[in-house]
Residue, then its C-alpha position, 0 to 999 in steps of 0.5 A: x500500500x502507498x503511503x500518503x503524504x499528509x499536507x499540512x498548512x502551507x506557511x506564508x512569508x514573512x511580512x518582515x522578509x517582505x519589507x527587507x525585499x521591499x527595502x534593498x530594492x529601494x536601496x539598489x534603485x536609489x544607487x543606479x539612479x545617483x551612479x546615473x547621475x554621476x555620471x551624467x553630471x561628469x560628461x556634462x561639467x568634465x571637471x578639470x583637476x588644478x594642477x601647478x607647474x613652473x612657468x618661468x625662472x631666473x638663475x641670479x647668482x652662481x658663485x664658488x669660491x676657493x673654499x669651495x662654498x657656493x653662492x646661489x640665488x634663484x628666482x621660481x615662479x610657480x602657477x597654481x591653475x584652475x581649468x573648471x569653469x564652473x567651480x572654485x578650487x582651493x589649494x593646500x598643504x603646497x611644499x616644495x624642496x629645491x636641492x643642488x646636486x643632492x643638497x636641499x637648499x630652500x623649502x618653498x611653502x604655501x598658505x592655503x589660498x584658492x583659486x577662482x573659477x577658470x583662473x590662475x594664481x601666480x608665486x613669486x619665489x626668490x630662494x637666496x642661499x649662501x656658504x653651501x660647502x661643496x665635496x671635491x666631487x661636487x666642485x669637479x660637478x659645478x666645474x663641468x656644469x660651468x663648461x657645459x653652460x648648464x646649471x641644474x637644480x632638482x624642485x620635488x614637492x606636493x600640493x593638495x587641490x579641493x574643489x566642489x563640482x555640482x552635484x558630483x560633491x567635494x573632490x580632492x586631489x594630490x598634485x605632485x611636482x617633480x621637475x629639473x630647473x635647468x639654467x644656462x651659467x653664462x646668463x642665468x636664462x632659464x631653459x624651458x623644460x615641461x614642470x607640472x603636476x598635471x597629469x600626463 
């Protein structure tokens, strides 16, 4: 004889189960429609991140004497640039370290400041530093640069960039610059050479 199954009530779902469903699909709906917007919003503004690079420079003194101490006093003009039209950018925490031949000379530093929308603020810097001791193979170096006409100086540093962009929110960025001054001795004229912190 086959046995029979016996039925009992068939259970229902949960109301809780059902408002947990309910209340995910709400959540994921809500998260495409903002990925939409985002999206959206960023092919519309294409916002720009600020960048800053080096526009200019003057070499105004080069000097090594008998001892083997070096004079030196250099002019940089740095540009903090803000591409986006329809937002102010704000700069921080901007340091820089110029060095020679391995030896950091100065540190150029920045309050915070902020930049207007599609704009540009220009630093002025004039590094002057005296008695910097040289090793003989740092003097046999200054030597060779004199003959080639061509003085090089290392400029590393860092700079945080903030800016608001619509709906997209706040949107931070570190910027950094890591660029070889390079100067002709017989003048000081600086020899141009690509110095940002844009992205390439």
């Amino acid at each position: 004889m086959p046995r029979k199954l016996i039925h009992g009530p068939q259970r229902g779902t949960h109301p809780l189960v059902w408002l947990a469903a309910i209340i995910c699909t709400i959540i994921s709906i809500a998260v495409i429609i903002a990925g939409i917007v985002v999206f959206v919003g960023y092919m519309v503004i294409h916002p720009r991140v600020p960048f800053i690079k080096v526009t200019t420079a003057h070499l105004d003194k080069f000097e090594s004497d008998a001892t083997s101490l070096l004079d030196t006093a250099i002019t940089i003009v740095v540009r903090a640039e803000n591409d986006n039209t329809k937002a102010h950018a704000s700069f921080s925490d901007t340091s820089f370290t110029l060095s020679f031949q391995g030896m950091n000379i100065a540190k150029l530093v920045a309050y915070p400041f902020e930049v207007r929308k599609n704009s540009s603020v220009d630093f002025n810097y004039v590094v002057e530093s005296s008695s910097i001791p040289l090793s003989s193979e740092q003097v046999d170096q200054v030597d060779n640069s004199l003959k080639r006409d061509r003085i090089s100086f290392d400029l590393k540093g860092n700079v945080r960039a903030r800016w608001r962009v619509w709906l997209l929110g706040s949107i931070k960025f570190w910027g950094h610059l890591n660029c070889r001054l390079n100067f002709h001795a017989f003048n000081g004229s600086y020899i141009y050479s690509p110095c940002s912190s844009r992205a390439k």
